[in-house]
VOGUMI-434297 format. One record per residue (C-alpha): x, y, z; residue number from 1. Coordinates in pm, 1 decimal. Example, Ala and Ser with C-alpha at 12.3 -4.5 7.8 and 13.67 -1.06 7.14 Angstrom:
! VOGUMI-434297
<r px="1230.0" py="-450.0" pz="780.0" n="1"/>
<r px="1367.0" py="-106.0" pz="714.0" n="2"/>
! end
This chain:
! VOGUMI-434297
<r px="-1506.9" py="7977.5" pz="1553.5" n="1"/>
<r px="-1581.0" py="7773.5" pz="1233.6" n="2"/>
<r px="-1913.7" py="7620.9" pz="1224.1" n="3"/>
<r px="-1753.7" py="7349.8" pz="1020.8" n="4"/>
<r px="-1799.5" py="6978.5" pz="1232.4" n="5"/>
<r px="-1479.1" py="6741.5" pz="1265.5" n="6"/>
<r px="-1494.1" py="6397.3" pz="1158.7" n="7"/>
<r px="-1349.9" py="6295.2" pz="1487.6" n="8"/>
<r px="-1687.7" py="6424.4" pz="1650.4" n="9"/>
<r px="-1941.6" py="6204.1" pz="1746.7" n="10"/>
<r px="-2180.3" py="6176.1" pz="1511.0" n="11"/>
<r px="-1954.1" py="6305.9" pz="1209.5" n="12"/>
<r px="-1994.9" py="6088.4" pz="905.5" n="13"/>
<r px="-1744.3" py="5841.6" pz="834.7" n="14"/>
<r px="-1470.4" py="5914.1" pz="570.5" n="15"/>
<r px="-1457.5" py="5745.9" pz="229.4" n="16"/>
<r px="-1145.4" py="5502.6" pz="334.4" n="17"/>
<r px="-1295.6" py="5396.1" pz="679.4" n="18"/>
<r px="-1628.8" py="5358.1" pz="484.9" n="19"/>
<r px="-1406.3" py="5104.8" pz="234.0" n="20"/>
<r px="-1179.0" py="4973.9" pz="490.6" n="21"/>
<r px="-1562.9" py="4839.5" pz="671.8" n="22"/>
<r px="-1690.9" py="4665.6" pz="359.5" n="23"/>
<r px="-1359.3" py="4518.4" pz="293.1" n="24"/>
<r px="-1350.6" py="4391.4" pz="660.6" n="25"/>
<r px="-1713.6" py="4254.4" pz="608.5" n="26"/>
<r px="-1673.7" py="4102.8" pz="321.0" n="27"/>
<r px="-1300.7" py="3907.1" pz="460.8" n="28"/>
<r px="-1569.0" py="3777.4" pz="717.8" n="29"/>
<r px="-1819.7" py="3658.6" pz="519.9" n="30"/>
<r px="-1569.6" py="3512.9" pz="260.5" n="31"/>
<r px="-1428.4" py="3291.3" pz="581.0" n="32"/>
<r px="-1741.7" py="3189.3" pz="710.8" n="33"/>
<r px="-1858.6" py="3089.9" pz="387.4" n="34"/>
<r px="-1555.8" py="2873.9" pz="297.5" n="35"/>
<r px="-1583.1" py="2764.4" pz="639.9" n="36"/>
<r px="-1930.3" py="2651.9" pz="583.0" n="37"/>
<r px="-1796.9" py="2472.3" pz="238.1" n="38"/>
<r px="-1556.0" py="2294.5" pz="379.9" n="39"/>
<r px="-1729.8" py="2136.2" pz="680.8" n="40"/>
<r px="-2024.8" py="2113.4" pz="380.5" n="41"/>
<r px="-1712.4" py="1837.8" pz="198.9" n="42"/>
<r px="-1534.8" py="1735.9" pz="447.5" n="43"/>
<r px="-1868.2" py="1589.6" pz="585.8" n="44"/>
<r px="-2045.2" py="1420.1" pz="277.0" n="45"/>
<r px="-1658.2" py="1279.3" pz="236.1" n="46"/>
<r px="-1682.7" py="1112.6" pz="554.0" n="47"/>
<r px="-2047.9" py="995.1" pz="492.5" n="48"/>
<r px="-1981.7" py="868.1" pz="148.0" n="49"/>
<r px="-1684.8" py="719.1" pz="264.7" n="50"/>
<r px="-1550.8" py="730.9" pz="-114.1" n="51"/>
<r px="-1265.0" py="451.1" pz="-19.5" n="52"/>
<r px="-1489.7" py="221.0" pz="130.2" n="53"/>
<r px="-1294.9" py="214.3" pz="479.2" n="54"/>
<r px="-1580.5" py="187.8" pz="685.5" n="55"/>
<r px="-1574.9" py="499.9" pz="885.4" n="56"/>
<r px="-1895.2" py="611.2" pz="779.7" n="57"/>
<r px="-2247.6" py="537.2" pz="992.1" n="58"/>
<r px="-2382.0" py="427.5" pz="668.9" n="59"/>
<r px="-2415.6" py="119.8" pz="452.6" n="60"/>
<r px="-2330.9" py="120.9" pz="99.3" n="61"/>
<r px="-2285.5" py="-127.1" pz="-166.1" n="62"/>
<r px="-2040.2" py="-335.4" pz="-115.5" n="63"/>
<r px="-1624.6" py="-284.4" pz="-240.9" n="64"/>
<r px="-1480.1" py="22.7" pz="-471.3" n="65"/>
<r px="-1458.3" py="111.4" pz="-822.1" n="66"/>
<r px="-1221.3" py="-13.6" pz="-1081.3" n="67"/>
<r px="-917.5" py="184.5" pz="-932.5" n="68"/>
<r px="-573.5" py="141.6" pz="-823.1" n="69"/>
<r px="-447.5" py="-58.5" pz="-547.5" n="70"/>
<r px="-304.3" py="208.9" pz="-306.9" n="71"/>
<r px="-669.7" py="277.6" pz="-245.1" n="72"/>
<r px="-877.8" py="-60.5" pz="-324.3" n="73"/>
<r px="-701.0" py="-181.1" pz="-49.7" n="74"/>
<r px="-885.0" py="-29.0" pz="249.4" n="75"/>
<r px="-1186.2" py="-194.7" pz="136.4" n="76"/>
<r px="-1007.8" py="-525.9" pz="53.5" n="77"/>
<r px="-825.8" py="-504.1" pz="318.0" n="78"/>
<r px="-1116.0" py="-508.4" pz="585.4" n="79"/>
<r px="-1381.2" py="-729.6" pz="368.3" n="80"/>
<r px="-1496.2" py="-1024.3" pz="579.4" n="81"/>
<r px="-1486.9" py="-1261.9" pz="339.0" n="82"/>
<r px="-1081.4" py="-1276.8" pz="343.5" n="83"/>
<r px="-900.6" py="-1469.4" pz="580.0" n="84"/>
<r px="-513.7" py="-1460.9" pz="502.3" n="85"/>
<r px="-341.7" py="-1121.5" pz="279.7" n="86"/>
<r px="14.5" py="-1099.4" pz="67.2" n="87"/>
<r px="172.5" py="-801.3" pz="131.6" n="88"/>
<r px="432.6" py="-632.7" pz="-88.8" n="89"/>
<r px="550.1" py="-483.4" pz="-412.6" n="90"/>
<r px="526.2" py="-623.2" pz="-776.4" n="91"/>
<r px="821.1" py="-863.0" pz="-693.4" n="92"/>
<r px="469.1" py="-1077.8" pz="-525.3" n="93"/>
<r px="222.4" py="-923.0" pz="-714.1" n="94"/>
<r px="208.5" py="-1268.5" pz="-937.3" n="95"/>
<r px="108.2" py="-1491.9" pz="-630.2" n="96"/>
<r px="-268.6" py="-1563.5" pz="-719.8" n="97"/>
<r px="-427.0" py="-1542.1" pz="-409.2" n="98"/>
<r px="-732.5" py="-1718.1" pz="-577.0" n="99"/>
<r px="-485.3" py="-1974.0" pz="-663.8" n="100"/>
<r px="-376.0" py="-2016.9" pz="-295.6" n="101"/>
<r px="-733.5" py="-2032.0" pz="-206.2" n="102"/>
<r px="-812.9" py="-2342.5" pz="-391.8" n="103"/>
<r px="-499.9" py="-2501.2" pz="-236.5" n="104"/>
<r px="-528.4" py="-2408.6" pz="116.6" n="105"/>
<r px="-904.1" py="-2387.4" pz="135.0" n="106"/>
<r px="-853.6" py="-2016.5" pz="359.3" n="107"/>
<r px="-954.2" py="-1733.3" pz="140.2" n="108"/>
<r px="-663.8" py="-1485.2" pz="35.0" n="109"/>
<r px="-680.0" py="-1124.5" pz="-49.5" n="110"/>
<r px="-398.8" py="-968.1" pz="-243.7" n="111"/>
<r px="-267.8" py="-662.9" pz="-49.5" n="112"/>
<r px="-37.0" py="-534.9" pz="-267.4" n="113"/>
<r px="104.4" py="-222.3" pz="-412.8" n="114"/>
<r px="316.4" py="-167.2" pz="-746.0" n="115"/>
<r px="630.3" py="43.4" pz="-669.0" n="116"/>
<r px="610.7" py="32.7" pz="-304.5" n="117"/>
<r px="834.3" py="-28.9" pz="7.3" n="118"/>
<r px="764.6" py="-224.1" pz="363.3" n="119"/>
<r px="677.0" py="76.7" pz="548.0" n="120"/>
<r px="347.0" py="69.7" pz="344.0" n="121"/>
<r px="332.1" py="-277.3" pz="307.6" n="122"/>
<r px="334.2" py="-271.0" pz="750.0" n="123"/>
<r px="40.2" py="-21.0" pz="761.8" n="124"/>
<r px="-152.2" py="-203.5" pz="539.5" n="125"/>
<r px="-83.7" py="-515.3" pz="742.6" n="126"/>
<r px="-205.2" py="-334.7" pz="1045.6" n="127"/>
<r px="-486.7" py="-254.8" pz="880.7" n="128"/>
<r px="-577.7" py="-586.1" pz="795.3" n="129"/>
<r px="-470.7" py="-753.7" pz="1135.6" n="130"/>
<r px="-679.8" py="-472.4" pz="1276.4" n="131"/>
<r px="-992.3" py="-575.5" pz="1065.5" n="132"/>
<r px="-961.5" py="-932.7" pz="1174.7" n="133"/>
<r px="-837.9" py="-934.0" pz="1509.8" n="134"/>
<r px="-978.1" py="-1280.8" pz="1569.4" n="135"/>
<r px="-1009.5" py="-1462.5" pz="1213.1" n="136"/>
<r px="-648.7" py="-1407.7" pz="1048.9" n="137"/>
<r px="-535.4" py="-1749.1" pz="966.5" n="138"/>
<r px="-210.4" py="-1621.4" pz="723.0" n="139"/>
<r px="-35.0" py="-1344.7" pz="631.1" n="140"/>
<r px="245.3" py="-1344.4" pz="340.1" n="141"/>
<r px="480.2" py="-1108.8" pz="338.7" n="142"/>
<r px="707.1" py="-1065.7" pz="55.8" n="143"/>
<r px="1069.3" py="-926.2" pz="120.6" n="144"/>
<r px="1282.9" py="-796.4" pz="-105.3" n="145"/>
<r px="1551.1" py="-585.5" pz="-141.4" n="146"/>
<r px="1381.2" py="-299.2" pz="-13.1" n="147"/>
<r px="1365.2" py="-474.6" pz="330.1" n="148"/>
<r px="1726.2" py="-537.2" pz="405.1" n="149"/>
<r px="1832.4" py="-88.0" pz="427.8" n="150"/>
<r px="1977.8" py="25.4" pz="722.1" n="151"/>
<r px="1756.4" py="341.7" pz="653.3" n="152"/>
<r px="1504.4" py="359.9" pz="987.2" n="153"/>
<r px="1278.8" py="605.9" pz="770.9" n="154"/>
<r px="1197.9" py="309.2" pz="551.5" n="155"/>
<r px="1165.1" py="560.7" pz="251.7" n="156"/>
<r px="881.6" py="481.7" pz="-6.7" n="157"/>
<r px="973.2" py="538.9" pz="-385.6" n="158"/>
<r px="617.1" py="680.4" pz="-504.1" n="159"/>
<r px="409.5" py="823.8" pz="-284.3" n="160"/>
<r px="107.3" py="674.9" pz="-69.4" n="161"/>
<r px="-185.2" py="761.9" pz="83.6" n="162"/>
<r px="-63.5" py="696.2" pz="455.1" n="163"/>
<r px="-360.8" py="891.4" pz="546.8" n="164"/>
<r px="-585.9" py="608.5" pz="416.2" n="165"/>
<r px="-485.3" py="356.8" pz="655.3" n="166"/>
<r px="-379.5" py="523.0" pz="998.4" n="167"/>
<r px="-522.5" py="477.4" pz="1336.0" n="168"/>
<r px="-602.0" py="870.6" pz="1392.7" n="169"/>
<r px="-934.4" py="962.4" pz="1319.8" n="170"/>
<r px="-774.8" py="1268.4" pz="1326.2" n="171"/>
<r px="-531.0" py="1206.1" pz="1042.2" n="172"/>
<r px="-820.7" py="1049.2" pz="846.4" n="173"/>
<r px="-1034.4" py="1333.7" pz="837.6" n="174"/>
<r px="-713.0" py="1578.0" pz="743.2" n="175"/>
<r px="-654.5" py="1328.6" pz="453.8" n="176"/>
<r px="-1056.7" py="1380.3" pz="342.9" n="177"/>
<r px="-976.3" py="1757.9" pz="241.2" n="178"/>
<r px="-771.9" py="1669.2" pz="-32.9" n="179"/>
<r px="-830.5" py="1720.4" pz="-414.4" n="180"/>
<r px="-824.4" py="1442.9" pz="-557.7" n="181"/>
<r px="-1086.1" py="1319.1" pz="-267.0" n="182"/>
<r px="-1342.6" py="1523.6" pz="-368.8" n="183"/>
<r px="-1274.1" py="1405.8" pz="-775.7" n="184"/>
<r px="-1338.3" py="1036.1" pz="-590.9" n="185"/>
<r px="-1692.3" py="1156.0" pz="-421.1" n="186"/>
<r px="-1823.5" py="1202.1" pz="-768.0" n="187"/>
<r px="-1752.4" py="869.1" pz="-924.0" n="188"/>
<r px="-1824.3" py="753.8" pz="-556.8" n="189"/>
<r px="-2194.9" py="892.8" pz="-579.4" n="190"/>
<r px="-2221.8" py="711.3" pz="-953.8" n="191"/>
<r px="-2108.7" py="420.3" pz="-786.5" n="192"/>
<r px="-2325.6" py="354.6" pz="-475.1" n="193"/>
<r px="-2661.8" py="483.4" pz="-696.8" n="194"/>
<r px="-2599.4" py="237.6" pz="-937.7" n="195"/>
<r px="-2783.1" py="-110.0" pz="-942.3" n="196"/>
<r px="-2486.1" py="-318.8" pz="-1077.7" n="197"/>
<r px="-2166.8" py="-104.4" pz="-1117.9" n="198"/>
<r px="-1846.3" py="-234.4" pz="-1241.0" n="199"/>
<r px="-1641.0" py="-316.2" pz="-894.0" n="200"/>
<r px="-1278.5" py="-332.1" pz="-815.6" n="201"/>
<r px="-1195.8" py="-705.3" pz="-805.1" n="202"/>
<r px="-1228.5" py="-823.0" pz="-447.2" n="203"/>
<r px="-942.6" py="-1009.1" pz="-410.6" n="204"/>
<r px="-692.1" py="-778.2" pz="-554.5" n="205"/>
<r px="-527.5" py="-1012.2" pz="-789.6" n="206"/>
<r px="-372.9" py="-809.2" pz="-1070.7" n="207"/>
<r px="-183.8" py="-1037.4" pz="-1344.1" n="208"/>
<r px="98.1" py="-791.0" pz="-1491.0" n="209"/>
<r px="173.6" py="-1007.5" pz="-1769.3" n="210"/>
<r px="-103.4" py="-866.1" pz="-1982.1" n="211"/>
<r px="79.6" py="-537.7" pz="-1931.2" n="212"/>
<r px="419.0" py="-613.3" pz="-2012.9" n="213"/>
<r px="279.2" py="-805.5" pz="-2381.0" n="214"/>
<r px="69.2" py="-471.4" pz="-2455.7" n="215"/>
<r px="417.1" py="-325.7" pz="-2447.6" n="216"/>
<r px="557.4" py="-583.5" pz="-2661.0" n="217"/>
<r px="844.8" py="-625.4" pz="-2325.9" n="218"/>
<r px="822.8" py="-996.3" pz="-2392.2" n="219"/>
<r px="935.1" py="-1013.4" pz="-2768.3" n="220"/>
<r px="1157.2" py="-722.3" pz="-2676.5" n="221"/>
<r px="1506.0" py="-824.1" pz="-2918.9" n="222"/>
<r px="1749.2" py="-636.5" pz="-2612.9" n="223"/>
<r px="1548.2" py="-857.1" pz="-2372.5" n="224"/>
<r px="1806.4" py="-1141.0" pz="-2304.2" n="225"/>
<r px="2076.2" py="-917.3" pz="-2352.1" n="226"/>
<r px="1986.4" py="-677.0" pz="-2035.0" n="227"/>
<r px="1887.8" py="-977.1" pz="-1832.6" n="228"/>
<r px="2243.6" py="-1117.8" pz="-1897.2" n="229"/>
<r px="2384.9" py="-794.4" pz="-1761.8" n="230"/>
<r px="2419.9" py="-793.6" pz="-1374.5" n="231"/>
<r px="2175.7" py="-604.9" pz="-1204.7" n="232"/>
<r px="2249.2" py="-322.4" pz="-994.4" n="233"/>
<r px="2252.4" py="-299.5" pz="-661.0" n="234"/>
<r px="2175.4" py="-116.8" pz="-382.5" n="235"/>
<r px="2476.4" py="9.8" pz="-104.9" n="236"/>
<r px="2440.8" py="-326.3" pz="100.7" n="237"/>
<r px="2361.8" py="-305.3" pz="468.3" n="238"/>
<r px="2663.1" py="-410.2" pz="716.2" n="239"/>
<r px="2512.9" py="-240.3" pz="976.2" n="240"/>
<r px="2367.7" py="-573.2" pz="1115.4" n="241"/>
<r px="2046.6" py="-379.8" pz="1202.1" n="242"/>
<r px="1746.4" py="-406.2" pz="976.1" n="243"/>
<r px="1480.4" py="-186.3" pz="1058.4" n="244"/>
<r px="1208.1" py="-326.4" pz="886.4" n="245"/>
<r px="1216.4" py="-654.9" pz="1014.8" n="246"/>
<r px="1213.9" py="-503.8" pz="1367.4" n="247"/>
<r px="930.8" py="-291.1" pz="1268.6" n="248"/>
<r px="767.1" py="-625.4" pz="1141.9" n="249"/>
<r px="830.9" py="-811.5" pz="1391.4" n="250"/>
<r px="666.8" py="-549.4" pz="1647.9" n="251"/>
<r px="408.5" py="-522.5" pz="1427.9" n="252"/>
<r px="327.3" py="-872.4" pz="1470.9" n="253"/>
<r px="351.1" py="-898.2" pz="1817.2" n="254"/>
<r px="116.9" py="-603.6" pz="1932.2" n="255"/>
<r px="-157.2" py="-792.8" pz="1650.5" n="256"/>
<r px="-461.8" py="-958.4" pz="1870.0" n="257"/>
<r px="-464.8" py="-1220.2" pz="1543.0" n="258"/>
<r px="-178.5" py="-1492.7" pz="1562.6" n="259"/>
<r px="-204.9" py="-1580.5" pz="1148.4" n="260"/>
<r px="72.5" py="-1794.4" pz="1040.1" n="261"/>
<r px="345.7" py="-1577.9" pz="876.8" n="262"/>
<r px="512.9" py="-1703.4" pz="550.0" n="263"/>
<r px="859.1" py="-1450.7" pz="443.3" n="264"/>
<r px="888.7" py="-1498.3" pz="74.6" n="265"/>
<r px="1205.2" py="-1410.7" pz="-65.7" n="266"/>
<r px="1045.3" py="-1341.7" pz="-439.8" n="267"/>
<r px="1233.8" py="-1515.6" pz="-750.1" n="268"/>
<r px="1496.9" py="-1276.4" pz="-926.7" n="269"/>
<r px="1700.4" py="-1413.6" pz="-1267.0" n="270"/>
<r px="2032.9" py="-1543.0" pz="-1203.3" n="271"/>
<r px="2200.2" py="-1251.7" pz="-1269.8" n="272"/>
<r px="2046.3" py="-1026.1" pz="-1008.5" n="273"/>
<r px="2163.4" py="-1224.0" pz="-703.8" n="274"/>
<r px="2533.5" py="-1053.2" pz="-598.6" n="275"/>
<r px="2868.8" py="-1257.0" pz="-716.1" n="276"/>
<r px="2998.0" py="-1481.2" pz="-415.3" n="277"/>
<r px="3216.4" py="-1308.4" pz="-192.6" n="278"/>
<r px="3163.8" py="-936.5" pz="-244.0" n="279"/>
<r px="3012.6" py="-705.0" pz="25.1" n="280"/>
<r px="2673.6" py="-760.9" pz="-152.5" n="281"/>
<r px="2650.9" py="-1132.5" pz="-111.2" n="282"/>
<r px="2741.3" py="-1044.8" pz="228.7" n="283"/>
<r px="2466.3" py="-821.1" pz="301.5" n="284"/>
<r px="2246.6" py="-1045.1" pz="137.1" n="285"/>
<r px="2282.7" py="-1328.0" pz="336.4" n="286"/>
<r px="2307.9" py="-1135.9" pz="669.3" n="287"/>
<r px="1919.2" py="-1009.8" pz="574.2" n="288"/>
<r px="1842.2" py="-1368.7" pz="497.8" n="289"/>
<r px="1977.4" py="-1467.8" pz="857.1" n="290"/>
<r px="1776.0" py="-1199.5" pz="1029.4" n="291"/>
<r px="1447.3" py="-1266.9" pz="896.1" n="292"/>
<r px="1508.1" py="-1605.0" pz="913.1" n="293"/>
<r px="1557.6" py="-1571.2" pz="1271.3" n="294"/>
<r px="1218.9" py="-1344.0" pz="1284.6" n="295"/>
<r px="1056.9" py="-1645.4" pz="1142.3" n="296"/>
<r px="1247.7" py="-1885.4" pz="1427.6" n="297"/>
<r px="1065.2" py="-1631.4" pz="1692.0" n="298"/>
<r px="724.7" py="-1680.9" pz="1537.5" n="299"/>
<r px="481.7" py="-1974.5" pz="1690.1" n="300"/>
<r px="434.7" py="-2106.4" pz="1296.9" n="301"/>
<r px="775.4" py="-2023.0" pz="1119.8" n="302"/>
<r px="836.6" py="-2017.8" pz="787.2" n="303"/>
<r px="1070.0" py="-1890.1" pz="557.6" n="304"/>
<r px="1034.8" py="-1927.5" pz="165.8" n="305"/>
<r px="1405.8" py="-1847.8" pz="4.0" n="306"/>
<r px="1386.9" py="-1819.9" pz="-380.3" n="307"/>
<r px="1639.2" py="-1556.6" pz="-396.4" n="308"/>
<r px="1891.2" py="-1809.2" pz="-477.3" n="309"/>
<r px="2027.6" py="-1947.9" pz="-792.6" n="310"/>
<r px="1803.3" py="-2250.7" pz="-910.1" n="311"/>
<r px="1741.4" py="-2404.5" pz="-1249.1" n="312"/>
<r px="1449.3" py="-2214.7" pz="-1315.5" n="313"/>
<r px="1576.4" py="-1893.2" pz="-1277.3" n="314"/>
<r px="1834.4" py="-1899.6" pz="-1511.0" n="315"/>
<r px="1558.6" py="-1923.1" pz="-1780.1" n="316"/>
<r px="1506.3" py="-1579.6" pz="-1944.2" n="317"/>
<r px="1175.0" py="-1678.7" pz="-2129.1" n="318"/>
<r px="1019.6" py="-1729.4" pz="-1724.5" n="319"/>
<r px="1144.8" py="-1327.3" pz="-1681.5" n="320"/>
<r px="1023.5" py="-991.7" pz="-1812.9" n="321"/>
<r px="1320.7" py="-832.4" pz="-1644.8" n="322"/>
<r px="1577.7" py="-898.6" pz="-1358.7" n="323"/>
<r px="1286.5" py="-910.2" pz="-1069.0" n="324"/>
<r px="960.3" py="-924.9" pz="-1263.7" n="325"/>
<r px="873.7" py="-1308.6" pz="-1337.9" n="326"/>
<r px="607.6" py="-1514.5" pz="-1525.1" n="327"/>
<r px="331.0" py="-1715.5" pz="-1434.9" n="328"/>
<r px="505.7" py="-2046.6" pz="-1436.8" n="329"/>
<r px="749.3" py="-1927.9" pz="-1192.7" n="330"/>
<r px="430.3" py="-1768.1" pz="-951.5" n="331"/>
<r px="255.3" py="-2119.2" pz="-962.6" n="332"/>
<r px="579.1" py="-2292.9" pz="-816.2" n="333"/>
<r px="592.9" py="-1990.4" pz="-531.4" n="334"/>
<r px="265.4" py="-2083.0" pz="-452.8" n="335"/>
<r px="326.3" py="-2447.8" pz="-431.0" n="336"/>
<r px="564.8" py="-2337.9" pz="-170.0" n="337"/>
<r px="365.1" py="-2126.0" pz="52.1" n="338"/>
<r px="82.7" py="-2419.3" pz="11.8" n="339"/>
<r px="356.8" py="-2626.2" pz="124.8" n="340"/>
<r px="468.8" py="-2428.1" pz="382.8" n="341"/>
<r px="122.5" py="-2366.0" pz="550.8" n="342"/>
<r px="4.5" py="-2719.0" pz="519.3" n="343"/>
<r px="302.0" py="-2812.3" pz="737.9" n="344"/>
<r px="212.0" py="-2520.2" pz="1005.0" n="345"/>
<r px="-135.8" py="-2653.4" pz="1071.3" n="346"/>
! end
């Protein structure tokens, strides 16, 4: 009988793999515990920190964001207690001054807006604002374009947006915290809240694009009149009859506690973008019209503002920077419209 002892035996010292395969397995334990520890460790000082300013967190910071863009800004505009009334949309309203619409209507407006965007996140960021002033809410202008007449139910956004930012879910907020770009955000965040006057997003949200286009010379562009005299092109138009986002607007509005005054704005395009008489364009375009003029119709306050339509001043091409982006002097007479318009509602 051998005297040698099996390393099946109790007692028998462990091989040279099952001694490896244990440190491996320890170390695949501590490894997940300690990035489990990290990312509760972020995931909590992002909620506490609150680096967007949406007012999850128990604590109390300084008040607003950083100089950033508005996809963000706005969950701290959007909820600031000084604001009374919001436009929501897309650079095609990012002209209306809501300062200027202050001083005419005496109710304080906040500029909701978001370059390159579509109505499904100009809705949740009117949710979020109805939401943050279920009771004061005394206007809300929405402006629709083109965007808001597809047949598409998925209202698809062209650029993307944090959707994360504004929803309901606690759930969904705290998945959106463990992002990247989030914890880049907590840094300047922590710079921001220690310091004793730090530079601060502009409250209202008013961001004049005109500066913009004459950095990049757009304006005295030579081929500038001679696109703008070209017809603009067009999306497939909608002969469905069914327009999803005014549907989705106009349950939006009716689930809201607030009951603010809604102004549609159909923004200003130059002559050339609205579709030749008669073709299945013009027809879709005026069907939208109808049906969110009707939406208005089924609202307490109504109102309507149509400047998609061929006037004087929009066959001017020194007033445009391109087929849907206009000047200031165009913006002032929009908002002599929606002062108008919500004079007569009171």
């Amino acid at each position: 009988m051998s005297s040698s002892t099996s390393s099946s035996e109790p007692g028998a010292a462990p091989s040279a793999g099952a001694s490896a395969a244990a440190r491996w397995a320890r170390f695949v334990r501590a490894f997940a515990v300690t990035a489990a520890v990290a990312l509760t460790g972020a995931l909590t000082l992002a909620f506490l920190l609150d680096p967007y300013d949406t007012g999850h967190t128990p604590l109390t910071f300084t008040e607003g964001v950083r100089p950033q863009g508005p996809r963000t800004a706005a969950a701290s505009r959007g909820r600031d207690p000084a604001f009374r009334a919001a436009i929501f949309g897309n650079s095609h309203v990012q002209m209306i001054s809501p300062e200027n619409l202050t001083a005419a209507t005496t109710t304080p407006f906040v500029s909701l807006i978001a370059p390159g965007s579509g109505p499904r996140s100009a809705l949740l960021l009117l949710d979020w604002f109805l939401r943050h002033h279920p009771r004061d809410a005394k206007a809300v202008i929405i402006g629709i374009d083109d965007a808001w007449c597809s047949a598409d139910p998925a209202m698809p956004e062209p650029n993307p947006f944090p959707y994360w930012l504004y929803e309901r879910s606690l759930r969904d907020y705290l998945v959106g915290l463990m992002r990247f770009d989030v914890l880049e955000e907590l840094q300047r965040r922590v710079t921001f809240v220690l310091a004793r006057q730090p530079p601060r997003a502009r409250p209202d949200g008013y961001w004049d694009y005109e500066a913009d286009y004459t950095l990049s010379r757009h304006d005295t562009d030579p081929e500038k009149r001679a696109k703008l005299a070209q017809p603009a092109s067009f999306a497939a138009p909608n002969l469905t009859g069914r327009y999803p986002a005014a549907e989705r607007l106009e349950a939006a509005l009716a689930e809201a506690t607030a009951r603010p005054a809604v102004i549609l704005v159909r923004p200003p395009v130059y002559h050339t973008a609205l579709p030749a008489p008669g073709t299945p364009e013009a027809v879709s375009d005026a069907a939208c019209r109808d049906a969110f003029a009707a939406l208005a119709a089924r609202r307490p306050r109504p109102a309507l503002i149509d400047w998609r339509r061929d006037r004087p001043e929009l066959r001017d091409p020194n007033q445009f920077f391109d087929h849907s982006h206009y000047r200031a002097p165009i913006a002032r007479l929009v908002e002599a419209d929606i002062a108008a318009a919500l004079a007569s509602l009171r």
